[in-house]
Structures are given as structure tokens and as C-alpha cells.
PASEBA-1860 file (N, C-alpha, C; in nm, 3 decimals):
! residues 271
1> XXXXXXXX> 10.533/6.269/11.016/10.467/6.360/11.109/10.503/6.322/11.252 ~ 10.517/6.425/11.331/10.611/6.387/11.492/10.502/6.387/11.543 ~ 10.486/6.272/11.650/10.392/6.226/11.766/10.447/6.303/11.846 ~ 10.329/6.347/11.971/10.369/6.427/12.048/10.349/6.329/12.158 ~ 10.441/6.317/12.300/10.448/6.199/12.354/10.374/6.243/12.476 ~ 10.280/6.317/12.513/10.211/6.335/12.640/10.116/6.163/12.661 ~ 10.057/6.195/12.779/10.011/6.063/12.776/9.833/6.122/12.752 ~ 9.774/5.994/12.726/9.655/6.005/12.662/9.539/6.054/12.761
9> XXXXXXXX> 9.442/6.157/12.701/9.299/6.210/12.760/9.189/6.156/12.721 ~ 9.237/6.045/12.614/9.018/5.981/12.576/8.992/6.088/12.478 ~ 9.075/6.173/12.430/9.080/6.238/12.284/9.001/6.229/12.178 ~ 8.923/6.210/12.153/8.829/6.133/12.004/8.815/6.237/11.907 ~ 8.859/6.242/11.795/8.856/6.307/11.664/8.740/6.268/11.569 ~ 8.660/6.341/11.546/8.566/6.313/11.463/8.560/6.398/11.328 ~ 8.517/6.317/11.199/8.541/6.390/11.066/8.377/6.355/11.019 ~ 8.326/6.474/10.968/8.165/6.451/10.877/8.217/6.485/10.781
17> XXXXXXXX> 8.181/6.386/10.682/8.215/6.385/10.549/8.112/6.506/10.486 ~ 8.157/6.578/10.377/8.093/6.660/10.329/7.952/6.681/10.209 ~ 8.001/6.540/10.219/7.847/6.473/10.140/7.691/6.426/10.243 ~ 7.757/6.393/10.349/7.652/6.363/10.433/7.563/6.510/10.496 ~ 7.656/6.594/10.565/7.627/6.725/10.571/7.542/6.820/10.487 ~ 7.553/6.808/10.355/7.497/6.867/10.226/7.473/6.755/10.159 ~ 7.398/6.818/10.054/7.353/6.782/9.910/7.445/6.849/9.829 ~ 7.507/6.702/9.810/7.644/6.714/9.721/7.572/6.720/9.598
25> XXXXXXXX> 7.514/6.713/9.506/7.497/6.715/9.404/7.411/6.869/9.380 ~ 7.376/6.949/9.511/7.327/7.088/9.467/7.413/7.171/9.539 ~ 7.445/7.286/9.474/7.537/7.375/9.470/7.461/7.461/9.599 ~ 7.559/7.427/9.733/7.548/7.530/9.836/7.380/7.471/9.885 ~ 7.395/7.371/9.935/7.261/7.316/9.976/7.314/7.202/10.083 ~ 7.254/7.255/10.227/7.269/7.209/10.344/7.169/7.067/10.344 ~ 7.275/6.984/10.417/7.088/6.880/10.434/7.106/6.888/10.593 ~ 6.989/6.948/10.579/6.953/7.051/10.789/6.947/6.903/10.837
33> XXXXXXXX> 6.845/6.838/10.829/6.799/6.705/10.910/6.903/6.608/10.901 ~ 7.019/6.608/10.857/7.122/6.503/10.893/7.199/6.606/10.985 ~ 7.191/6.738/10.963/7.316/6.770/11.089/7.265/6.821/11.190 ~ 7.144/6.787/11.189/7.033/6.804/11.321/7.073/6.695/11.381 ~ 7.003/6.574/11.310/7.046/6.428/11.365/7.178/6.420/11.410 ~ 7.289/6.447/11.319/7.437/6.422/11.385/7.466/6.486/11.481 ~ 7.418/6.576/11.483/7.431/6.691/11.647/7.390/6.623/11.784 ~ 7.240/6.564/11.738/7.189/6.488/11.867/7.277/6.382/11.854
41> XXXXXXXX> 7.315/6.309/11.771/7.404/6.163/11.822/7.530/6.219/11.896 ~ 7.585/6.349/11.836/7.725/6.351/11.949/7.678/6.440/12.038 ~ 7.573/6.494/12.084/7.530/6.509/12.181/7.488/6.430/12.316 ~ 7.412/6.294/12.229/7.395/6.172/12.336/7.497/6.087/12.402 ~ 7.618/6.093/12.311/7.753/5.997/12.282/7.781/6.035/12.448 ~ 7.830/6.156/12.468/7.876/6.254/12.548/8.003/6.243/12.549 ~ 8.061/6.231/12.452/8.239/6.227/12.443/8.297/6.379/12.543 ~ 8.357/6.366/12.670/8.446/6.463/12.743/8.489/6.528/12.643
49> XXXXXXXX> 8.592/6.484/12.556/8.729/6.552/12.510/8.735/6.515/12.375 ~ 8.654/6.633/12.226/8.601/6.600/12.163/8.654/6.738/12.030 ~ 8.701/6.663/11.912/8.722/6.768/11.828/8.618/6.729/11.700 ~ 8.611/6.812/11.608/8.499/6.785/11.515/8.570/6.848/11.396 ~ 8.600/6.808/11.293/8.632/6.828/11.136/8.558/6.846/11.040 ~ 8.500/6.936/10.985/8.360/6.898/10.852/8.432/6.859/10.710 ~ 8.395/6.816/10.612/8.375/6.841/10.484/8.346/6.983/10.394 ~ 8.371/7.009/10.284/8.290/7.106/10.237/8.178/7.039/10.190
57> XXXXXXXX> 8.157/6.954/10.058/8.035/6.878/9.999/8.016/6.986/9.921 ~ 7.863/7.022/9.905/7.802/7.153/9.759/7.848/7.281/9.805 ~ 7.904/7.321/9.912/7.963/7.460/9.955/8.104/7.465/9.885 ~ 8.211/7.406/9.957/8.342/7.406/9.915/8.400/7.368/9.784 ~ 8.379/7.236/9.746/8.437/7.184/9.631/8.407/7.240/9.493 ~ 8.268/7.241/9.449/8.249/7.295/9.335/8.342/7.452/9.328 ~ 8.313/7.534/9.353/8.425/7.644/9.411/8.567/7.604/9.365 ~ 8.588/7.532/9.463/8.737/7.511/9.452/8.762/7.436/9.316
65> XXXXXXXX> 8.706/7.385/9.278/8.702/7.274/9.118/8.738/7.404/9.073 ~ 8.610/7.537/9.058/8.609/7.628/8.962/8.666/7.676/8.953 ~ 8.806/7.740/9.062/8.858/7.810/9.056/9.020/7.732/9.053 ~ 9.029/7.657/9.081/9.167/7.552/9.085/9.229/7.599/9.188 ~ 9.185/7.622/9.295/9.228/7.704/9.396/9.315/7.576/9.497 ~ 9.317/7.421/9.478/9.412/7.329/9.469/9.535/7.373/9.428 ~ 9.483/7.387/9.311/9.657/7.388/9.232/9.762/7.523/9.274 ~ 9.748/7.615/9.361/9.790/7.706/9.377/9.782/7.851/9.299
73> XXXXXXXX> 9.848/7.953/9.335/9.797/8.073/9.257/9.852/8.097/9.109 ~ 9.766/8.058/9.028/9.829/8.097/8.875/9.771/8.223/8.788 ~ 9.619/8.284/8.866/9.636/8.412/8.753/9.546/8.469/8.863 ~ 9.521/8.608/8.835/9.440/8.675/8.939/9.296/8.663/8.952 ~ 9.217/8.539/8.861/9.094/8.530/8.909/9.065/8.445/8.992 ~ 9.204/8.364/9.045/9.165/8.296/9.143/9.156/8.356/9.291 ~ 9.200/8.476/9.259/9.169/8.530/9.393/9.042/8.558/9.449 ~ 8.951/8.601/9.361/8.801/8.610/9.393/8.781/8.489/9.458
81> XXXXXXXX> 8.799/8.335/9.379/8.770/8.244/9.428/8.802/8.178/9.517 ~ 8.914/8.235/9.573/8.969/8.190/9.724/8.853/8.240/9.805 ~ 8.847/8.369/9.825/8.731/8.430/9.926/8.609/8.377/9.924 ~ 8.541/8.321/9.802/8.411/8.264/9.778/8.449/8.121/9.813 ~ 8.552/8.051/9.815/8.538/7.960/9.891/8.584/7.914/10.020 ~ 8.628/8.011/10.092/8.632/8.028/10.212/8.522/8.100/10.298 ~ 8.466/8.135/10.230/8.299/8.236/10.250/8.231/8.086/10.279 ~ 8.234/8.043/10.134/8.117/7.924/10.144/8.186/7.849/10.268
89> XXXXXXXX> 8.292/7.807/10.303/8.238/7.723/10.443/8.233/7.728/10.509 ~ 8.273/7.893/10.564/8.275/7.939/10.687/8.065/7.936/10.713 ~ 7.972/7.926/10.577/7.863/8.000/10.544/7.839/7.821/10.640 ~ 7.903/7.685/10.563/7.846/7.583/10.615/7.887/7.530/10.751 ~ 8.045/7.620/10.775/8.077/7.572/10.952/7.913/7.638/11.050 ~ 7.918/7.741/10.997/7.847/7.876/11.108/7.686/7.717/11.117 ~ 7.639/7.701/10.990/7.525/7.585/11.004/7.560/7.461/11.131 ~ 7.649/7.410/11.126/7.712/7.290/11.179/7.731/7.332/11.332
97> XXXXXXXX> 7.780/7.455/11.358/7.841/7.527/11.485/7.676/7.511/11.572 ~ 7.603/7.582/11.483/7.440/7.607/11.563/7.407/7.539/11.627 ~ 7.417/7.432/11.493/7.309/7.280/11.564/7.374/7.204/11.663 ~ 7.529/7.201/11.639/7.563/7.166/11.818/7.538/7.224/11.934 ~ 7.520/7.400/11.926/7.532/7.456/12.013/7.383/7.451/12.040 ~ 7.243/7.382/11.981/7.114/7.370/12.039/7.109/7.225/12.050 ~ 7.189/7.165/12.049/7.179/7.080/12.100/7.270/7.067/12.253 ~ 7.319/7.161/12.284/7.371/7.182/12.468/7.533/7.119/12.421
105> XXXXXXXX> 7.576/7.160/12.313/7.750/7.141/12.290/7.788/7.260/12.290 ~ 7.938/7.261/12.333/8.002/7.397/12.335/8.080/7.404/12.251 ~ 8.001/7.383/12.123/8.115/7.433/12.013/8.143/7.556/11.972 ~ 8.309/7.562/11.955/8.319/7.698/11.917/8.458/7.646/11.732 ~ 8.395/7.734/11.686/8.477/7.782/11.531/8.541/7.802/11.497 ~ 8.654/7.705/11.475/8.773/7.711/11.435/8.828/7.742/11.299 ~ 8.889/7.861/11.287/8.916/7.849/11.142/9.037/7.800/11.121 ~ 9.069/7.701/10.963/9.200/7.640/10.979/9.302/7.781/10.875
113> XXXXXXXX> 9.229/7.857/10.787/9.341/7.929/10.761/9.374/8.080/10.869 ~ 9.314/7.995/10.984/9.394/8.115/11.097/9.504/8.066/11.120 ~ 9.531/7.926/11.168/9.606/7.922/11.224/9.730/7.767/11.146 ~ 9.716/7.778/11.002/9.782/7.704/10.931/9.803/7.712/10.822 ~ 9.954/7.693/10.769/10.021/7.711/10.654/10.070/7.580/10.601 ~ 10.025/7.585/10.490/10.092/7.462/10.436/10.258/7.526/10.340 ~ 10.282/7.395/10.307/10.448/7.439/10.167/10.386/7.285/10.077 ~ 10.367/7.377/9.962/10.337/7.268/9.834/10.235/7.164/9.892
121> XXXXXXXX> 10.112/7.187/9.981/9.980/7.137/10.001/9.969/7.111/10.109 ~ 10.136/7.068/10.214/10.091/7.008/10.309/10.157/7.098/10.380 ~ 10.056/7.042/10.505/10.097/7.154/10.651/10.253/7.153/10.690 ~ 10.231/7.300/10.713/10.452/7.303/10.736/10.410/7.380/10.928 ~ 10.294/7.461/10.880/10.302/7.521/11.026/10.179/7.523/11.088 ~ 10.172/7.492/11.200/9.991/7.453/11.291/10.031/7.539/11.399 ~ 9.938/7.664/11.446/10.016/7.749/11.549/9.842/7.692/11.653 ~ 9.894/7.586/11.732/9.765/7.501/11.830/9.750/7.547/11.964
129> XXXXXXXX> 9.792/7.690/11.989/9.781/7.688/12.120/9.631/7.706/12.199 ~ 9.578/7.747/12.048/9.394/7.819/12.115/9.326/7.704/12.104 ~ 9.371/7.590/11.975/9.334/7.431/12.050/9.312/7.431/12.186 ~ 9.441/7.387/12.239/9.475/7.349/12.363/9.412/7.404/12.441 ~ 9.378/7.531/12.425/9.313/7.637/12.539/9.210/7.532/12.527 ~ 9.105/7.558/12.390/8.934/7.554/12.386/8.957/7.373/12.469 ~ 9.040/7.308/12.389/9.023/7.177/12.506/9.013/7.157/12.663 ~ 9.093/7.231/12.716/9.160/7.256/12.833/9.021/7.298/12.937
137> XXXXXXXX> 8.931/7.340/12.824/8.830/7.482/12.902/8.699/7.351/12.857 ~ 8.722/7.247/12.805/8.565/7.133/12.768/8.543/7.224/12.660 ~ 8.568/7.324/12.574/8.499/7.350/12.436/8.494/7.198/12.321 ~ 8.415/7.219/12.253/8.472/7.101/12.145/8.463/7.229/12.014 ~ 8.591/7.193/11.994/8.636/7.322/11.851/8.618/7.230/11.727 ~ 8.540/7.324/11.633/8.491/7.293/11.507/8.563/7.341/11.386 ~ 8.615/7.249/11.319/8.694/7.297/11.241/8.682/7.237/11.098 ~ 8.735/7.264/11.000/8.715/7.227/10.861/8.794/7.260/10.752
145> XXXXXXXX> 8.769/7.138/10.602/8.845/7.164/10.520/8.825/7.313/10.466 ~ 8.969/7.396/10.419/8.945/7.516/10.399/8.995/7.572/10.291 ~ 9.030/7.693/10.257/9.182/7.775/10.178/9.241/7.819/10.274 ~ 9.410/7.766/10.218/9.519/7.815/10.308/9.618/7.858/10.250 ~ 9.683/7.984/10.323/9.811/8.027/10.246/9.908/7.929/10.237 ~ 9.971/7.943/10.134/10.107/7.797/10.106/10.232/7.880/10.117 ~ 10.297/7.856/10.148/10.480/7.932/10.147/10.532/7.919/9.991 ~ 10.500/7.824/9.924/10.574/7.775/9.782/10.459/7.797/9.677
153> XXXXXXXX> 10.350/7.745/9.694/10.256/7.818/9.628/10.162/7.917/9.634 ~ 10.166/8.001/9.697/10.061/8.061/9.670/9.951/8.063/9.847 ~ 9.870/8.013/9.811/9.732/7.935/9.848/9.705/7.796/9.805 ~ 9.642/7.751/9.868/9.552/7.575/9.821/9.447/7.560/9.915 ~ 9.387/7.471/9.909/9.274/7.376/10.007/9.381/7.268/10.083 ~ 9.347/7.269/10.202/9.372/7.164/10.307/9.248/7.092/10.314 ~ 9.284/6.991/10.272/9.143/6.851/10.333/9.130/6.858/10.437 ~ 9.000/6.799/10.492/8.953/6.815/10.637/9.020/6.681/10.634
161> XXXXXXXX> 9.085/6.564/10.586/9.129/6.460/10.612/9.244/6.479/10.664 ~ 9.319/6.584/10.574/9.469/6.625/10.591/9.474/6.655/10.756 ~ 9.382/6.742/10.768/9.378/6.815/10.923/9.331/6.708/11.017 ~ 9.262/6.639/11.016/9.201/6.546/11.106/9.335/6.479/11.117 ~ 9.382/6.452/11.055/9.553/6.300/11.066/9.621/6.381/11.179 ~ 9.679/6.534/11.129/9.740/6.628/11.202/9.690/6.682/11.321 ~ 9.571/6.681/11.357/9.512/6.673/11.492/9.552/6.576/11.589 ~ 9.500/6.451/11.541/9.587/6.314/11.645/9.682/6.321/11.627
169> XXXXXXXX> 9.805/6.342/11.572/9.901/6.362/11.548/10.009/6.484/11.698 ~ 9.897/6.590/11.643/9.948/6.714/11.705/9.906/6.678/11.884 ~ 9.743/6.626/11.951/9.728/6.584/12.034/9.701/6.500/12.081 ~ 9.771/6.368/12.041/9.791/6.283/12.095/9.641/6.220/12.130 ~ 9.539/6.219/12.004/9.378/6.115/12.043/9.401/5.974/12.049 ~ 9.347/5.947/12.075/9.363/5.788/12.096/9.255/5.682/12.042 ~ 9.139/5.793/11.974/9.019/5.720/11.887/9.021/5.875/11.742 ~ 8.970/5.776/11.643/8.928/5.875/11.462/8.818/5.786/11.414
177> XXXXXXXX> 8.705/5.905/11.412/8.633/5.851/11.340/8.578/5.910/11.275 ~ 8.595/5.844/11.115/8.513/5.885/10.989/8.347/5.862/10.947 ~ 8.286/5.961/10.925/8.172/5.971/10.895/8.135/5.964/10.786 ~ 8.089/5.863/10.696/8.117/5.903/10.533/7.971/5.842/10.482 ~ 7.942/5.828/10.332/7.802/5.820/10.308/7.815/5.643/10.246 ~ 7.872/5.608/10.300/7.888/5.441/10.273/7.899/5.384/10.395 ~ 7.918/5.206/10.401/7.950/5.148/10.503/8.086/5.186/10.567 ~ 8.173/5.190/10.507/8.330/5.175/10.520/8.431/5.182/10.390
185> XXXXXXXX> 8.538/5.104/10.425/8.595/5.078/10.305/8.564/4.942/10.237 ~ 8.598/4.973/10.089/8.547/4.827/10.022/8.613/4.804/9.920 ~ 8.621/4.679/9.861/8.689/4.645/9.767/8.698/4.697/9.614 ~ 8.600/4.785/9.641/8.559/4.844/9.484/8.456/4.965/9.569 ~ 8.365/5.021/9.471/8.263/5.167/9.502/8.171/5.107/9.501 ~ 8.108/5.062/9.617/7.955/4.998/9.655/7.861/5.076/9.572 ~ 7.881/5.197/9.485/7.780/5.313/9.492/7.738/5.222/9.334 ~ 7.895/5.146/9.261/7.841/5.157/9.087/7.926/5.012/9.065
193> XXXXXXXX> 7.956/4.905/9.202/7.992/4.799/9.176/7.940/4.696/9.268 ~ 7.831/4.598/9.277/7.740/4.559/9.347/7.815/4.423/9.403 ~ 7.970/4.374/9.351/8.022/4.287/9.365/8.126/4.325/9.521 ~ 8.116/4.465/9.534/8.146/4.569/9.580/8.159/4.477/9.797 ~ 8.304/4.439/9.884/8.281/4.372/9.995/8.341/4.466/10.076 ~ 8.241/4.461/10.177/8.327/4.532/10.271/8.444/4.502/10.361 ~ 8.524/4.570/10.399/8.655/4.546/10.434/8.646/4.574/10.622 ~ 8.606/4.505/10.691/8.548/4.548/10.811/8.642/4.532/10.934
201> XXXXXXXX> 8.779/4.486/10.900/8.866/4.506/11.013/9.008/4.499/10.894 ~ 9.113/4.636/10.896/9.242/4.625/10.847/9.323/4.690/10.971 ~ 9.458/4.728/10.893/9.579/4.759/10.982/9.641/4.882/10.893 ~ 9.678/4.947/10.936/9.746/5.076/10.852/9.844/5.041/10.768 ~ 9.899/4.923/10.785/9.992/4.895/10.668/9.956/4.824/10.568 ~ 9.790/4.716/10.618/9.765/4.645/10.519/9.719/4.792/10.412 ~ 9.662/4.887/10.491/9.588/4.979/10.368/9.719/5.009/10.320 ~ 9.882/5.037/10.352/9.937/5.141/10.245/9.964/5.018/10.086
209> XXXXXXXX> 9.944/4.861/10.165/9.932/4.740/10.040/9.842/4.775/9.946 ~ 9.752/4.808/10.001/9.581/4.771/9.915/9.508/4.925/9.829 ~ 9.639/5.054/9.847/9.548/5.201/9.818/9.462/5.186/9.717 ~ 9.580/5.103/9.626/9.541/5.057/9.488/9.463/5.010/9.470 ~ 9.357/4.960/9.580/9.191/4.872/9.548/9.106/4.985/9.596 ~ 9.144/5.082/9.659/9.032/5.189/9.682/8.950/5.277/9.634 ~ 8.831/5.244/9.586/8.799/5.353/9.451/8.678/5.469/9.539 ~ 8.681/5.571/9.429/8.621/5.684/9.482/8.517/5.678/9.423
217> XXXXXXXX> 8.416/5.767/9.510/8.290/5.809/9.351/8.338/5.882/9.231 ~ 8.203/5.937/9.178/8.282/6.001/9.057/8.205/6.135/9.066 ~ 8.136/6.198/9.203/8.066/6.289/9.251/8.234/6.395/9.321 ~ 8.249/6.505/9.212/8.399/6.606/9.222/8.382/6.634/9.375 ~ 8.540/6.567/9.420/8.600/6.599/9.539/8.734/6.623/9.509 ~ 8.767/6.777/9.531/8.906/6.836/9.510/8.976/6.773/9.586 ~ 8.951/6.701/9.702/9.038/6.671/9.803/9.084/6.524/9.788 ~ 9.032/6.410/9.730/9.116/6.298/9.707/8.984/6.184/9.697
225> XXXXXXXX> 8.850/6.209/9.739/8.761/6.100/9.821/8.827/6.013/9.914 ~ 8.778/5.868/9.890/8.826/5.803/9.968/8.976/5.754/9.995 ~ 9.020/5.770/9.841/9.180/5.751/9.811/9.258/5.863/9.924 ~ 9.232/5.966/9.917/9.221/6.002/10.004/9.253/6.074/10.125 ~ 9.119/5.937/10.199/9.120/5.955/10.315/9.249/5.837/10.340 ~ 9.220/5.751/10.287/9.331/5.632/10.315/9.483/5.674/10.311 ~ 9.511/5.760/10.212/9.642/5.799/10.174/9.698/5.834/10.325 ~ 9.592/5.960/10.372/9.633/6.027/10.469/9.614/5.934/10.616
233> XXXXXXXX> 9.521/5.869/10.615/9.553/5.737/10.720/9.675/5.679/10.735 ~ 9.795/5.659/10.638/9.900/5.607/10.609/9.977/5.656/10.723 ~ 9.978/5.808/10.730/10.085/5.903/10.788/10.099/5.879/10.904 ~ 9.958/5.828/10.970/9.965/5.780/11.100/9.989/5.658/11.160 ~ 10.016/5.565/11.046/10.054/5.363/11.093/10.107/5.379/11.186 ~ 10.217/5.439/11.237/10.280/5.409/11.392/10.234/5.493/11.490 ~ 10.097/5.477/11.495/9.994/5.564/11.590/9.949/5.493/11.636 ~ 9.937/5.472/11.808/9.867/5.371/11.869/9.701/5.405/11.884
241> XXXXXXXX> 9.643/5.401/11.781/9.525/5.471/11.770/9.405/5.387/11.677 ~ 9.316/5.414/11.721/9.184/5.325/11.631/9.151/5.444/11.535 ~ 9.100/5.393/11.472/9.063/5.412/11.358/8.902/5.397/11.300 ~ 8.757/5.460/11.268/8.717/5.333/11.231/8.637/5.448/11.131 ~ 8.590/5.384/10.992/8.497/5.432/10.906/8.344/5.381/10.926 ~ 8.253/5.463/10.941/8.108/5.411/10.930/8.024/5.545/10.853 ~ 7.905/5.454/10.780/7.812/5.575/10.741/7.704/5.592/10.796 ~ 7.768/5.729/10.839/7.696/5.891/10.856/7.534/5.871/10.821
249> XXXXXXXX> 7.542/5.857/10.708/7.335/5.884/10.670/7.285/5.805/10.749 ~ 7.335/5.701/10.837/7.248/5.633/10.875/7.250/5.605/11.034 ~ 7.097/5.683/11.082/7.120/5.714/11.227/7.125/5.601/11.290 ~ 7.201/5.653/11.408/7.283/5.618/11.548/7.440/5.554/11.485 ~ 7.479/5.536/11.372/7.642/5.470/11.377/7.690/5.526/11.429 ~ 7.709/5.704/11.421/7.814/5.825/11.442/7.799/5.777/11.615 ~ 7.659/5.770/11.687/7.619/5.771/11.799/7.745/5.644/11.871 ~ 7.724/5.530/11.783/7.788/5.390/11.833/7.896/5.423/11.803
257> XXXXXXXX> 7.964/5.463/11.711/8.152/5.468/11.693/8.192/5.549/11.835 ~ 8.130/5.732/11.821/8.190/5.823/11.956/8.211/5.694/12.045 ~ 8.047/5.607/12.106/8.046/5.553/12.216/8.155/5.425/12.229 ~ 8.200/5.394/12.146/8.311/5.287/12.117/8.203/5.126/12.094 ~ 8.083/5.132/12.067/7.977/5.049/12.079/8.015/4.958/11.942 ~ 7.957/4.876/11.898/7.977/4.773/11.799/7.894/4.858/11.688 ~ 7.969/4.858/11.606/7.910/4.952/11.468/7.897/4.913/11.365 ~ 7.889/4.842/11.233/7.883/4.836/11.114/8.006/4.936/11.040
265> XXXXXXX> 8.109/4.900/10.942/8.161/4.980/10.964/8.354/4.928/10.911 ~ 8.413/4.989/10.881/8.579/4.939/10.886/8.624/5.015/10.992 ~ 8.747/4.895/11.056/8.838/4.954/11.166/8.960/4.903/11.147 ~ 9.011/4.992/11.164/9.144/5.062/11.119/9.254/5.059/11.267 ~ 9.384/4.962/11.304/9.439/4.952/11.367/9.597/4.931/11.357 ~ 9.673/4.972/11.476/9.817/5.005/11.425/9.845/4.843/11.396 ~ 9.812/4.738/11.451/9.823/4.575/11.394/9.749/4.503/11.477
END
């Protein structure tokens, strides 16, 4: 992926995992009081120059499981299910959009299959100029994992991970931070292995050593879980950029990562 060589604005990329956002385990069920709370923390943070990525969680994935709308277009009932799951997250951006915007943020709604095409899953084309605008103007644009037309297949889902990499990538941030429903990364799944350590300072190359110790839940994520998020961390090793994972459920981290404050948490650095 080509770095774009402008020089740096204090950029900060932020990703809410889609489990924290919702109740992943109920189908199309918001959890209001965490993205109330997460609203006020990047509200207090006051990050200038600020992009935001969601998850799907109980909106998107089940959907996309049902319909294999991953795997590209193989018979015509997946077409219903493209729209129903692009419905559903536009149903959970529009939630997410609110509560920033009462909390005194100027978020505005980005959709990613406006303005991106993938070939065989991954992005071939990002047309960023209304980015640039909404930045340019202090918006912070909200954006998320989605369905996207593919050139070779069909359609698929783009991870909000996929897009978050390609954001710093495309403008040059200089901080990423993951919001997820754990500490960080760990040697095993804290959720169902209690031997389970956290990994609280790596390097992008130690992770492309270690993918192989990264385990996921076993709660269906079309998009990779944590494997991943890491995979797609890879793309960026020669990014002079931080990195850091902390969990989301638990108020003020999101607050301390934006602020660059001491967090609980893995961080993620080019060495």
C-alpha cells in the first residue's frame, strides 16, 4: 500500500469495534450507553483532526454470515442480502452519527460503498476527495465496515479494519487506535484462556512473527476478529505511526489513547 508523503497534521484514526457498540450476541441490538459514553470520551479528548471507523457487531455480521455476502456473488439471493446488510449499518452508523453530533461533534456519514471498490476483497479504488474536503472544513467523517462492489467478484464486505489501515495509509495519520472489548492483544483469548498475558508493547514486525499466537473469539465475525485486525496492521510496518489496542467497555481508555495519556492496553510501533 503507497504512503502518501505530505507531512503530518496530528491525524488520529479511530476504530470501535463492533462488539462494544452493540450486543453482539442479539441480532440488531445497539448498546446506547456505551456509544453515549464513547461519544463523550471523544468529545472530551478534543482530537482537531479526527476520523472514526465503526464495526458492524449484531447489525452487520450475522447478515453477512447469512448471506455469504464475503464470498462474493454466487446466486441471486444474495442480492437481497447485500441491501439488508448495508441497510443494517447504515441503520447502526445513523445511531453512532447522533450521539456524536449531541455531544457538540461534527460528524458527518461516510459511506464506504460510495466511494470504494475493492478486486477479490481488497481495495483497488478509494475516490478520497470528500475526505479531504470534510477534513479540511474540521468535520470528523464517520465511516464503517460495509458491502462493496468488487471488479472480480461481484460484491463483498470491506472490514472496518481493512479501511482504517487504508485511511493512514491514504492520509498520512500519525496515531490508530483500536477500540475492542478486551485489554489488547494477548497470548491466547483472555475471554476462554485464563493463562491468557497481555502483550503490552510490540513492533509491526514482531506481530507479522507471532499472527500465529493470535486467537479470536468464537462470537461470528465475517471479517477476521482479531487475526484480523493484526493481519491488516502488517500492511502498515513501514508506517511511522503508533498504533495502540485498548478496551472500549471500559470508561475513559478510548478518552486516554485519543489523549495520548498512559492507557492499559497494547502498542504497536514501527520498532
Amino acid at each position: 500500500m503507497e504512503m502518501r508523503r505530505e507531512g503530518r497534521d496530528n491525524l488520529v484514526v479511530l476504530k470501535l469495534g463492533g462488539s462494544v457498540i452493540t450486543e453482539k450476541e442479539r441480532y440488531k441490538t445497539p448498546n446506547v450507553d456505551s456509544i453515549d459514553r464513547l461519544a463523550k470520551e471523544i468529545a472530551d479528548a478534543g482530537v482537531k483532526r479526527l476520523m472514526i471507523v465503526h464495526g458492524g457487531g449484531s447489525y452487520g455480521h450475522p447478515l453477512a454470515e447469512q448471506y455469504k455476502i464475503k464470498e462474493g456473488y454466487r446466486e441471486a439471493s444474495q442480492i437481497e442480502g447485500l441491501s439488508k446488510t448495508h441497510q443494517a449499518m447504515l441503520e447502526l452508523n445513523k445511531l453512532v452519527v447522533e450521539a456524536l453530533i449531541c455531544h457538540n461533534i461534527a460528524a458527518f456519514s461516510v459511506t464506504p460503498s460510495s466511494c470504494v471498490v475493492t478486486k477479490a476483497g481488497r481495495i483497488e479504488t478509494f475516490y478520497d476527495d470528500a475526505l479531504q474536503i470534510l477534513l479540511n472544513t474540521e468535520f470528523v467523517p464517520v465511516l464503517f465496515g460495509d458491502t462493496v462492489l468488487d471488479t472480480e467478484i461481484g460484491f463483498t464486505i470491506l472490514s472496518g479494519d481493512q479501511l482504517v489501515v487504508a485511511l493512514v495509509a491514504k492520509f498520512n495519520a500519525n496515531r490508530l487506535v483500536f477500540g475492542v472489548d478486551v485489554g489488547g492483544l494477548y497470548t491466547a483469548d483472555p475471554k476462554t484462556d485464563t493463562s491468557a498475558q497481555l502483550i503490552s508493547h510490540t513492533t509491526f514486525e514482531e506481530l507479522k512473527r507471532t499472527l500465529h499466537n493470535i486467537r479470536g473469539s468464537d462470537t461470528t465475525d465475517v471479517t477476521g476478529g482479531m487475526a484480523g485486525k493484526i493481519l491488516e496492521l502488517t500492511n502498515i510496518a513501514n508506517a511511522d505511526i503508533q498504533a495502540i489496542i485498548v478496551n472500549a467497555t471500559k470508561e475513559g481508555n478510548i478518552y486516554k489513547a485519543l489523549k495520548g495519556e498512559e492507557v492499559v492496553g497494547t502498542s504497536i510501533r514501527k520498532e
